[in-house]
C-alpha positions as CSV (number, residue, x, y, z in Angstrom):
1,X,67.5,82.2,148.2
2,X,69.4,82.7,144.8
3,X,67.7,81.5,141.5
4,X,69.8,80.0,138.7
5,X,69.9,83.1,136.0
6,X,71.0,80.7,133.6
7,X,68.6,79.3,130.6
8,X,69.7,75.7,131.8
9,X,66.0,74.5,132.7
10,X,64.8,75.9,128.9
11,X,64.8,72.2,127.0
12,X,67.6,70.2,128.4
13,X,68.6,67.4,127.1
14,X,67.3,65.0,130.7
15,X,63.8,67.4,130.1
16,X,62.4,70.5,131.6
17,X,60.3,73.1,130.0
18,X,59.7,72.8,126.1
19,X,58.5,76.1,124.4
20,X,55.2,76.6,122.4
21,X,55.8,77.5,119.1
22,X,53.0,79.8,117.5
23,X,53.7,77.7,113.9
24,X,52.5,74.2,115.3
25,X,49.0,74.5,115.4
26,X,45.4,73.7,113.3
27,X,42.4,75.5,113.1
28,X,39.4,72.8,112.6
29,X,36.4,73.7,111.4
30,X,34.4,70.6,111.4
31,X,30.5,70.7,109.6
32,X,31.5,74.0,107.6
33,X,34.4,72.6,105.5
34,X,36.9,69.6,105.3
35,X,39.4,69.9,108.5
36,X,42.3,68.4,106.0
37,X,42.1,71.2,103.7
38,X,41.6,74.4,105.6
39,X,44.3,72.4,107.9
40,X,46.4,73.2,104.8
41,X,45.7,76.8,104.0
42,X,45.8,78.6,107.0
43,X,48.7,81.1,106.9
44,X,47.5,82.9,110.1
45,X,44.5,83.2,112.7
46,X,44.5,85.8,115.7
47,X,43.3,83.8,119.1
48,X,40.3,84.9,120.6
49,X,40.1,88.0,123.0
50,X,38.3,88.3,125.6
51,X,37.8,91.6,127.4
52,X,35.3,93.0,130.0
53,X,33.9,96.3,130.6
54,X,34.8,98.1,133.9
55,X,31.7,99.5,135.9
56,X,32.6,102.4,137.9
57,X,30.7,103.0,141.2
58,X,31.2,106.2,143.2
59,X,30.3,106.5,146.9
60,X,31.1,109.8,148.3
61,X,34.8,110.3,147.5
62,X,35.8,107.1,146.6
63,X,35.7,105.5,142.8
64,X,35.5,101.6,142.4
65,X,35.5,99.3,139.6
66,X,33.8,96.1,139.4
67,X,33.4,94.0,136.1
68,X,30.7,94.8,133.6
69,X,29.7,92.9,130.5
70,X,32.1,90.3,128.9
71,X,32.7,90.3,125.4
72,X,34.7,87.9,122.7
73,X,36.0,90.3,120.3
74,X,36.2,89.5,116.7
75,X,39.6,87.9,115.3
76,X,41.0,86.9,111.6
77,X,42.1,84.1,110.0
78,X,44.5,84.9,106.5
79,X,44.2,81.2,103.9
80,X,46.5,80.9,100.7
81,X,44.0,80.9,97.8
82,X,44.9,78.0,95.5
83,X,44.3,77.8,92.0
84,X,42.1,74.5,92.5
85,X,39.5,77.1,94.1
86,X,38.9,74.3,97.1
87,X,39.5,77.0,100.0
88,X,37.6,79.8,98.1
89,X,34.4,77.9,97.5
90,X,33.9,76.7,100.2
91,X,34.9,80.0,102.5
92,X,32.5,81.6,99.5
93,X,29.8,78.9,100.6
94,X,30.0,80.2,104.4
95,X,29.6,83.4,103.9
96,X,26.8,83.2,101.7
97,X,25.2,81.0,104.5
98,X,25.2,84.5,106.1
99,X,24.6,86.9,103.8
100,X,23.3,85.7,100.1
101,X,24.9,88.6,97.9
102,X,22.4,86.9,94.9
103,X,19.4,87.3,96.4
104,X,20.0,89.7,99.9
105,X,19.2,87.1,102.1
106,X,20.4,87.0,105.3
107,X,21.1,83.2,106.5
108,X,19.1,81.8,109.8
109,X,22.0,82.0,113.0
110,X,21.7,78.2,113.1
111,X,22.8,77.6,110.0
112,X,26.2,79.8,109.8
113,X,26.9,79.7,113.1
114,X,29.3,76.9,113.5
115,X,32.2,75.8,116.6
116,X,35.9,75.6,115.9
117,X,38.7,74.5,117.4
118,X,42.4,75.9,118.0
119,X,45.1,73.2,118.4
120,X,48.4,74.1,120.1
121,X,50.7,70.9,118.9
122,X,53.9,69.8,120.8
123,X,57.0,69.4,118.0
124,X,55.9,65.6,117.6
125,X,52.3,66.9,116.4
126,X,50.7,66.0,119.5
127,X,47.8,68.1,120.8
128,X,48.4,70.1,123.9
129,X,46.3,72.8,124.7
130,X,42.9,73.7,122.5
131,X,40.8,76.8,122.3
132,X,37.5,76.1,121.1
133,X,35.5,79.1,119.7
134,X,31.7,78.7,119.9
135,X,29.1,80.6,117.5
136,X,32.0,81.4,115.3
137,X,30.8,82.9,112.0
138,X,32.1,85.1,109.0
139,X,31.3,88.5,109.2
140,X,33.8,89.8,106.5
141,X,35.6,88.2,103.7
142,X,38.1,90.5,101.9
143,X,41.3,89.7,99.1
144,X,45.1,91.2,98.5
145,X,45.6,93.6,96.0
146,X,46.7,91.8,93.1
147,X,50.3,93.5,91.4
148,X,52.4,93.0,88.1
149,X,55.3,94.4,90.1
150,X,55.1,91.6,93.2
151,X,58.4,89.1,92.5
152,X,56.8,86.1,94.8
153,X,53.7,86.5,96.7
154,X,50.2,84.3,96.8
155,X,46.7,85.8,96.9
156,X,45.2,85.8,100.4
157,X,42.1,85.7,101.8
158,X,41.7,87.4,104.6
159,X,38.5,85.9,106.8
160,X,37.1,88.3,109.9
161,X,35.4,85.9,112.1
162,X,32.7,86.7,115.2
163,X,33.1,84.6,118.4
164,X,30.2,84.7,120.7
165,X,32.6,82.8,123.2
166,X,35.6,80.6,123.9
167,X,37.0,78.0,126.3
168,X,40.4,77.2,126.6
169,X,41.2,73.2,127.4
170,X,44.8,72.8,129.2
């Protein structure tokens, strides 16, 4: 049987297959800040890994591997600070609801531990795929360099965020 080599069936004009473009999607955060605004300062979040250790077993000659543990390895979200401070306070709030750098408490799980939602959107903004992260929580929080030489450029926040696991809805 010979397949068509051509792109043709790549969004046709009658329909077909319609790409997913990695800039049409939301991160929502719901109960550790307002979805609307850390809808609008997002620049750029990694999607969860997951990975699995392999387990060797040996039997006389022979080597094989089974699955081991499962882990969700830790990912990172980069927002535009804005001079209104809206996005810094409150991604200053979260972090101190896991470690208070005024008094060196650390925070109760419960509390910082929150579940967040990625949104893959069609071009019409329609939802069409979701990842949703559960026992998400900050575990770093770090700036960009600030520089009197930089023509354009915004300060960034870069956000390190622990997943305890995820579920992707299709």
């Amino acid at each position: 049987m010979a397949y068509d080599m051509s792109a043709g069936h790549l969004a046709p004009a009658g329909g077909g297959f319609e790409p997913q473009r990695v800039f049409n999607w939301v991160l929502v955060l719901p109960g550790v800040v307002d979805p609307e605004l850390i809808r609008l300062s997002i620049e750029k979040a990694q999607m969860p890994k997951l990975s699995t250790a392999v387990m060797h077993l040996r039997y006389m000659n022979e080597d094989v591997k089974v699955s081991g543990g499962a882990s969700v390895d830790g990912n990172s979200i980069v927002c535009r600070d804005f001079v209104d401070r809206k996005v810094l306070a409150t991604l200053n709030a979260w972090m101190a609801s896991v470690h208070d750098p005024e008094t060196g408490n650390i925070g109760y799980a419960s509390d910082y531990k929150k579940q967040g939602t990625i949104q893959l959107l069609d071009p019409k903004g329609e939802v069409q795929r979701s990842v949703t992260a559960k026992g998400m929580w900050p575990s770093s929080m770090s700036f960009s360099d600030l520089d009197y030489t930089a023509d354009n450029g915004e300060v960034k926040i870069t956000l390190v965020l622990q997943v305890d696991k995820y579920h992707m809805e299709l």
